[in-house]
RORODREN-713769 format. One record per residue (C-alpha): x, y, z; residue in one letter; chain. Coordinates in Angstrom, 2 decimals, decimal comma. Layout:
<guvexs>
<guvex><u>X</u><v>Y</v><w>Z</w><rest>A</rest><kette>A</kette></guvex>
...
</guvexs>
This chain:
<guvexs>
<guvex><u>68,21</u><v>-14,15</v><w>256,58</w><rest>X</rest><kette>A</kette></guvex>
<guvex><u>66,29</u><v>-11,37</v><w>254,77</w><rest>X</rest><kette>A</kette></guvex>
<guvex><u>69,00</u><v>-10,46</v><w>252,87</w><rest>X</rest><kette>A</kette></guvex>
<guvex><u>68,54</u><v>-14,10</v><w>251,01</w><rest>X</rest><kette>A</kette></guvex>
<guvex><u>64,66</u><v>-13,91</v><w>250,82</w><rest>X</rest><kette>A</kette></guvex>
<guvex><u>64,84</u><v>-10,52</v><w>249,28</w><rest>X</rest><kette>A</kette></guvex>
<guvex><u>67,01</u><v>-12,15</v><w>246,90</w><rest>X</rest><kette>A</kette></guvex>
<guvex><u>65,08</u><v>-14,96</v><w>246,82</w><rest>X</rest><kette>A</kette></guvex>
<guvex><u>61,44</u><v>-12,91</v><w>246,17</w><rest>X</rest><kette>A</kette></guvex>
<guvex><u>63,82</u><v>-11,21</v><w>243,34</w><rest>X</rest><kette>A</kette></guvex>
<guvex><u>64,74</u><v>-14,38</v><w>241,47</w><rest>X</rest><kette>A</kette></guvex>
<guvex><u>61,32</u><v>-15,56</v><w>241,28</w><rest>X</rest><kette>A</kette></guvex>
<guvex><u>60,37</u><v>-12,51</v><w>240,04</w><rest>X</rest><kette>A</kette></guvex>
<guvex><u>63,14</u><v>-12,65</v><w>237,75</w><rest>X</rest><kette>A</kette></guvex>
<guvex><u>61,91</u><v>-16,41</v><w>236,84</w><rest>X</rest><kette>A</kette></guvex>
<guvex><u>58,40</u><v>-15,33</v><w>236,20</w><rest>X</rest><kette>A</kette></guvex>
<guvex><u>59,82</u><v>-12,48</v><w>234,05</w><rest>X</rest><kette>A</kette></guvex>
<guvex><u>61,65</u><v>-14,68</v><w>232,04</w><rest>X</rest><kette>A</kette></guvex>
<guvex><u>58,82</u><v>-17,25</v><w>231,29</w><rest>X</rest><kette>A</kette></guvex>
<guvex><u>56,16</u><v>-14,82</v><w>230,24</w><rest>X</rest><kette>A</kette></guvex>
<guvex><u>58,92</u><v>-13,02</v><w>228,01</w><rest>X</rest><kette>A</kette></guvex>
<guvex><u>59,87</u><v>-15,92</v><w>226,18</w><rest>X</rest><kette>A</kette></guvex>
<guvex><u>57,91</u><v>-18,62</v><w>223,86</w><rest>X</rest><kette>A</kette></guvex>
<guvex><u>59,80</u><v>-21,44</v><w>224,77</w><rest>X</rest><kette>A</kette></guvex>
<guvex><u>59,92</u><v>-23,24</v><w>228,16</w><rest>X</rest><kette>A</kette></guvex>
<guvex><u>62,49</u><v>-21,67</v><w>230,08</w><rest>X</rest><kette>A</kette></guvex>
<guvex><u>64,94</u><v>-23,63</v><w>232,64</w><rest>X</rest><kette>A</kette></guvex>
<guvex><u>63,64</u><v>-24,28</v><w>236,51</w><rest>X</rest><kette>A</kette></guvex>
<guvex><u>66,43</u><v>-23,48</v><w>239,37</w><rest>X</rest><kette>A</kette></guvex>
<guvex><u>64,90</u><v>-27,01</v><w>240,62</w><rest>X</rest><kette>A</kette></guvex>
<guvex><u>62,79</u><v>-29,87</v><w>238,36</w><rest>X</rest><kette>A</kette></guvex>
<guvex><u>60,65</u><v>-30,06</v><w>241,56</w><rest>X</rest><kette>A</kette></guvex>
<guvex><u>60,54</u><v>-26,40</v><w>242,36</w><rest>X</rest><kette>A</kette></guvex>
<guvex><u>56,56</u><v>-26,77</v><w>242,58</w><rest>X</rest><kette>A</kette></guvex>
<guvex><u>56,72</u><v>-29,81</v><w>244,99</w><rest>X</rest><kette>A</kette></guvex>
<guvex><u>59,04</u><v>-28,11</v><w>247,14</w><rest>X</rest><kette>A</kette></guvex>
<guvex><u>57,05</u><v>-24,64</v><w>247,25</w><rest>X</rest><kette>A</kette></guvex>
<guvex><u>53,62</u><v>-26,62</v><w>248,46</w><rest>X</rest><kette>A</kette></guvex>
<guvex><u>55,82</u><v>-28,33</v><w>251,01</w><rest>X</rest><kette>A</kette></guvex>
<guvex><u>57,55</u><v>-25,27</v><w>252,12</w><rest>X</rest><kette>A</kette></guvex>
<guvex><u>54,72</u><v>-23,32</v><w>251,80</w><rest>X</rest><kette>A</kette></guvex>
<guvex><u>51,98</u><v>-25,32</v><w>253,48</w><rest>X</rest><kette>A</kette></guvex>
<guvex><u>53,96</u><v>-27,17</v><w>256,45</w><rest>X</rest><kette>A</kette></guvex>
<guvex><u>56,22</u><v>-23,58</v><w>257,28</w><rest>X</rest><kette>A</kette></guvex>
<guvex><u>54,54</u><v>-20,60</v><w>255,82</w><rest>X</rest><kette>A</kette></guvex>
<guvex><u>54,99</u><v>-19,33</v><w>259,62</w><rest>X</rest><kette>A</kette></guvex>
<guvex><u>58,67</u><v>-19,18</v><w>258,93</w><rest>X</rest><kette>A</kette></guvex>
<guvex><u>58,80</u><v>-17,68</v><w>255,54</w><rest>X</rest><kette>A</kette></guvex>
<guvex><u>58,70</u><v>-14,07</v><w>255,33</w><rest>X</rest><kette>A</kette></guvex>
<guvex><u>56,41</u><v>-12,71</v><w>252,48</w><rest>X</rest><kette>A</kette></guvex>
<guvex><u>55,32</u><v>-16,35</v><w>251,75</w><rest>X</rest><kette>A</kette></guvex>
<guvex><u>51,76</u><v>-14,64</v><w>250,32</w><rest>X</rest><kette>A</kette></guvex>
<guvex><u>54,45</u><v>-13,25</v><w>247,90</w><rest>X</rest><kette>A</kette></guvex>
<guvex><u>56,11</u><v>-16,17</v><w>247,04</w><rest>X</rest><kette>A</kette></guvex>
<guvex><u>53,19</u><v>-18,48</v><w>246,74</w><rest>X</rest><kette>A</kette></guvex>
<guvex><u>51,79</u><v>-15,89</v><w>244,32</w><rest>X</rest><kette>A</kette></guvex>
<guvex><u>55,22</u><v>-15,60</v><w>242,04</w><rest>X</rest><kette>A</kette></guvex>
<guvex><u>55,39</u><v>-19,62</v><w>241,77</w><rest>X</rest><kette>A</kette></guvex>
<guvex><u>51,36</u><v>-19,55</v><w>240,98</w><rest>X</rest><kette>A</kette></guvex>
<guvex><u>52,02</u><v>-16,61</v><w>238,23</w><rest>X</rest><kette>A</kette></guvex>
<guvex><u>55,31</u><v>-18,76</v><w>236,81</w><rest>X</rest><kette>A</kette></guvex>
<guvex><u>53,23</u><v>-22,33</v><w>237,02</w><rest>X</rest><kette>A</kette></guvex>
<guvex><u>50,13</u><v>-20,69</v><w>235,19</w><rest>X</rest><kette>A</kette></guvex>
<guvex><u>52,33</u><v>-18,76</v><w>232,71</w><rest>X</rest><kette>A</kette></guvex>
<guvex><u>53,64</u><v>-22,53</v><w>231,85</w><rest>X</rest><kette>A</kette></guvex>
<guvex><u>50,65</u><v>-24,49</v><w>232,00</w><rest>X</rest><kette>A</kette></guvex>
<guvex><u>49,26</u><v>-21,77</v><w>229,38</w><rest>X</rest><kette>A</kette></guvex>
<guvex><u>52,10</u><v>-22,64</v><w>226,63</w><rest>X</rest><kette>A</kette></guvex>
<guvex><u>51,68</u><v>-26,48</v><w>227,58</w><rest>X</rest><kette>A</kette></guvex>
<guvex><u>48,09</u><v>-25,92</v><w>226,51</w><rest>X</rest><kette>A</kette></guvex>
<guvex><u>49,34</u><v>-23,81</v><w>224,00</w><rest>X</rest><kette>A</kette></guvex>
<guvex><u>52,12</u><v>-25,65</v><w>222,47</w><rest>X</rest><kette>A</kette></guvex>
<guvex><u>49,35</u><v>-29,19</v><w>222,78</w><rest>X</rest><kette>A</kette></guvex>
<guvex><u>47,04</u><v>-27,68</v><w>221,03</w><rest>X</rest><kette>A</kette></guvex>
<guvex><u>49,54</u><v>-26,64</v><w>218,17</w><rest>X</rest><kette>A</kette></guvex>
<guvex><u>50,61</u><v>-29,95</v><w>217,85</w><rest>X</rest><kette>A</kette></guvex>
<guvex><u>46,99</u><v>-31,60</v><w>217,67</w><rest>X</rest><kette>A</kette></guvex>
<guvex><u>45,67</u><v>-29,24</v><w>215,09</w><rest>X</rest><kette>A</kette></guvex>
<guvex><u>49,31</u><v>-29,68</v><w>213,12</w><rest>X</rest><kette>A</kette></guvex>
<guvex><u>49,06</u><v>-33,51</v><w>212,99</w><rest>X</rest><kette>A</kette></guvex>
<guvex><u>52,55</u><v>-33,58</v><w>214,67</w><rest>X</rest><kette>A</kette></guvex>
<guvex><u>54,48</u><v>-37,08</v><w>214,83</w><rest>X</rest><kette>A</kette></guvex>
<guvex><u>56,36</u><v>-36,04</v><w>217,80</w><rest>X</rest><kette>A</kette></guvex>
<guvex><u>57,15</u><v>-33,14</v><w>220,55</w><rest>X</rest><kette>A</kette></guvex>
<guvex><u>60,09</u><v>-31,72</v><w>222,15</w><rest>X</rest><kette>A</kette></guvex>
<guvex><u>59,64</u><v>-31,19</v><w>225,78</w><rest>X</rest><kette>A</kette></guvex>
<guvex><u>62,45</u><v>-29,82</v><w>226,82</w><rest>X</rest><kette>A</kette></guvex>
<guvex><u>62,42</u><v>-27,87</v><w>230,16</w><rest>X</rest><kette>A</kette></guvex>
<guvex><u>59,03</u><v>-29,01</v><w>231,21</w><rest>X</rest><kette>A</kette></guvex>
<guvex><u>59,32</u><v>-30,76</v><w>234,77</w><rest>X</rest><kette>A</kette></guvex>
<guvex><u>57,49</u><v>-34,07</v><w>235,50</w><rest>X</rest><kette>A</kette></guvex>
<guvex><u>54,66</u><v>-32,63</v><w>237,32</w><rest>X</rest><kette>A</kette></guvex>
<guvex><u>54,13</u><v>-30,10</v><w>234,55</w><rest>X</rest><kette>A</kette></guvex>
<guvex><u>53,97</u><v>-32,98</v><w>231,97</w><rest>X</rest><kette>A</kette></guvex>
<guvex><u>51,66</u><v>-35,41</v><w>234,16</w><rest>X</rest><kette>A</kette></guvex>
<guvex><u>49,53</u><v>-32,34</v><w>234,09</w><rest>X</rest><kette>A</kette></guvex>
<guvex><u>48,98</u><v>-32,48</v><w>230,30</w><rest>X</rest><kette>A</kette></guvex>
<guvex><u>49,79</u><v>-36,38</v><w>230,21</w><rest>X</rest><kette>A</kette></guvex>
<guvex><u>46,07</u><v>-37,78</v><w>229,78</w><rest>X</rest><kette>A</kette></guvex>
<guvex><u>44,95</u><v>-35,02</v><w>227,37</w><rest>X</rest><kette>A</kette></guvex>
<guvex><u>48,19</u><v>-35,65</v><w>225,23</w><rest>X</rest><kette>A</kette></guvex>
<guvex><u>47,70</u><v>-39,53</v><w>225,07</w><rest>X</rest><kette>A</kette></guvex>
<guvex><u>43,59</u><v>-39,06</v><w>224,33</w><rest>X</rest><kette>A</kette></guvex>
<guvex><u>44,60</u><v>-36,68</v><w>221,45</w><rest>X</rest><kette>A</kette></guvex>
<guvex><u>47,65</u><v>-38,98</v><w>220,11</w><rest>X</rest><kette>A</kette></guvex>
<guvex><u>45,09</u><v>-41,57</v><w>220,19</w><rest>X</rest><kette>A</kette></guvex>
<guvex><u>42,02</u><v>-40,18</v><w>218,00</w><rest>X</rest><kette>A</kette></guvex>
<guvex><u>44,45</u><v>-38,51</v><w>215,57</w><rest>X</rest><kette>A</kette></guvex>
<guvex><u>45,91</u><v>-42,23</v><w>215,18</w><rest>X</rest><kette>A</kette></guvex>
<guvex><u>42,21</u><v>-43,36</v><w>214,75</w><rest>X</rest><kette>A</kette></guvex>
<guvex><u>41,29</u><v>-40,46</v><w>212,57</w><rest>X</rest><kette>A</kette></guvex>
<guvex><u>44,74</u><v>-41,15</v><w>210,50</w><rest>X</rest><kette>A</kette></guvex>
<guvex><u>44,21</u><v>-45,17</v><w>209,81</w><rest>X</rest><kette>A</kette></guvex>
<guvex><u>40,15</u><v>-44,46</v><w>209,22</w><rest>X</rest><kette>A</kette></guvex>
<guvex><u>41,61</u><v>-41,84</v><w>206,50</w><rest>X</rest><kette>A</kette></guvex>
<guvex><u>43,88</u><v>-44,60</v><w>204,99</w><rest>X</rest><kette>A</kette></guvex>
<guvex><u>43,37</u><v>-45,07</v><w>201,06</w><rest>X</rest><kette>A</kette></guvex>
<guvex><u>42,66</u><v>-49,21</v><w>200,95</w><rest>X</rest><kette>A</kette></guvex>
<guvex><u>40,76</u><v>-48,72</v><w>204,52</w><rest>X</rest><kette>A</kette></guvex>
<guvex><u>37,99</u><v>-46,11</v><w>203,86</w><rest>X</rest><kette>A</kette></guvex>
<guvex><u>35,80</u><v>-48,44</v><w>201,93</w><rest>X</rest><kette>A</kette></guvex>
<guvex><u>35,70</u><v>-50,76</v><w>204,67</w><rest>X</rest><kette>A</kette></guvex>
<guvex><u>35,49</u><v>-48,24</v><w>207,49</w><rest>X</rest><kette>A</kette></guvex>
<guvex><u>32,16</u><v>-46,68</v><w>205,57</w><rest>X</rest><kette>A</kette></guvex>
<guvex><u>30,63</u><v>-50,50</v><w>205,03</w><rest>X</rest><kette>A</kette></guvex>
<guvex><u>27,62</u><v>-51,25</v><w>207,18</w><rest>X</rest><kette>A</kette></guvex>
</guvexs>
C-alpha cells in the first residue's frame, strides 16, 4: 500500500509539473479528479497517508488551471473572439468560469450591435 501512494504522491507531482510547464490545458488521469479528491480527502483523510500532501498537489494543479482559465478568458474578451476551444478543461473547471464567460459574451454582443453602422444613430438618439 505505500508502494502505490508513493507512486501516487509522484504522479501528482508529475501532473502539477506538467500543467505549470505547459500553456495549454493538459489531460486529467480522471474528468472528476477534483470531486473525487474532496470526497476522498474529507470523508477518509484518516486512511490516506500524506493526505496534507496530496490535498496540497491537487490545490497547486487546480490553481495552476484556474490561472490559464482566467488567463486564456481574458484573452478571448479583450480579442473579440467568436468562439473558444476548451479542450481538456473538466466540467467543474468550466462551471467555475461559466457565469463570467456568458456576462462577457453578452456585453461584447451588446457592445458589437451598439457599434453597428445603420444602428449608432439610433442608439445615440434621446
Amino acid at each position: 500500500m505505500g508502494l502505490k501512494l508513493s507512486c501516487l504522491k509522484g504522479k501528482l507531482e508529475e501532473i502539477r509539473d506538467q500543467e505549470r510547464k505547459e500553456d495549454t490545458f493538459t489531460p486529467m488521469p480522471s474528468p472528476y479528479y477534483m470531486e473525487l479528491t474532496k470526497l476522498l480527502l474529507n470523508y477518509a483523510s484518516d486512511n490516506i497517508p500524506k493526505a496534507d500532501e496530496i490535498r496540497t498537489l491537487v490545490k497547486d494543479t487546480w490553481d495552476t488551471r484556474m490561472a490559464k482559465l482566467r488567463l486564456s478568458a481574458d484573452s478571448f474578451v479583450r480579442q473579440q473572439e467568436a468562439h473558444a476551444k476548451l479542450d481538456n478543461l473538466t466540467l467543474m473547471e468550466i462551471n467555475t468560469t461559466g457565469t463570467f464567460l456568458t456576462q462577457a459574451l453578452d456585453h461584447m454582443y451588446k457592445l458589437r450591435t451598439n457599434l453597428q453602422p445603420g444602428e449608432s444613430a439610433h442608439s445615440q438618439d434621446f
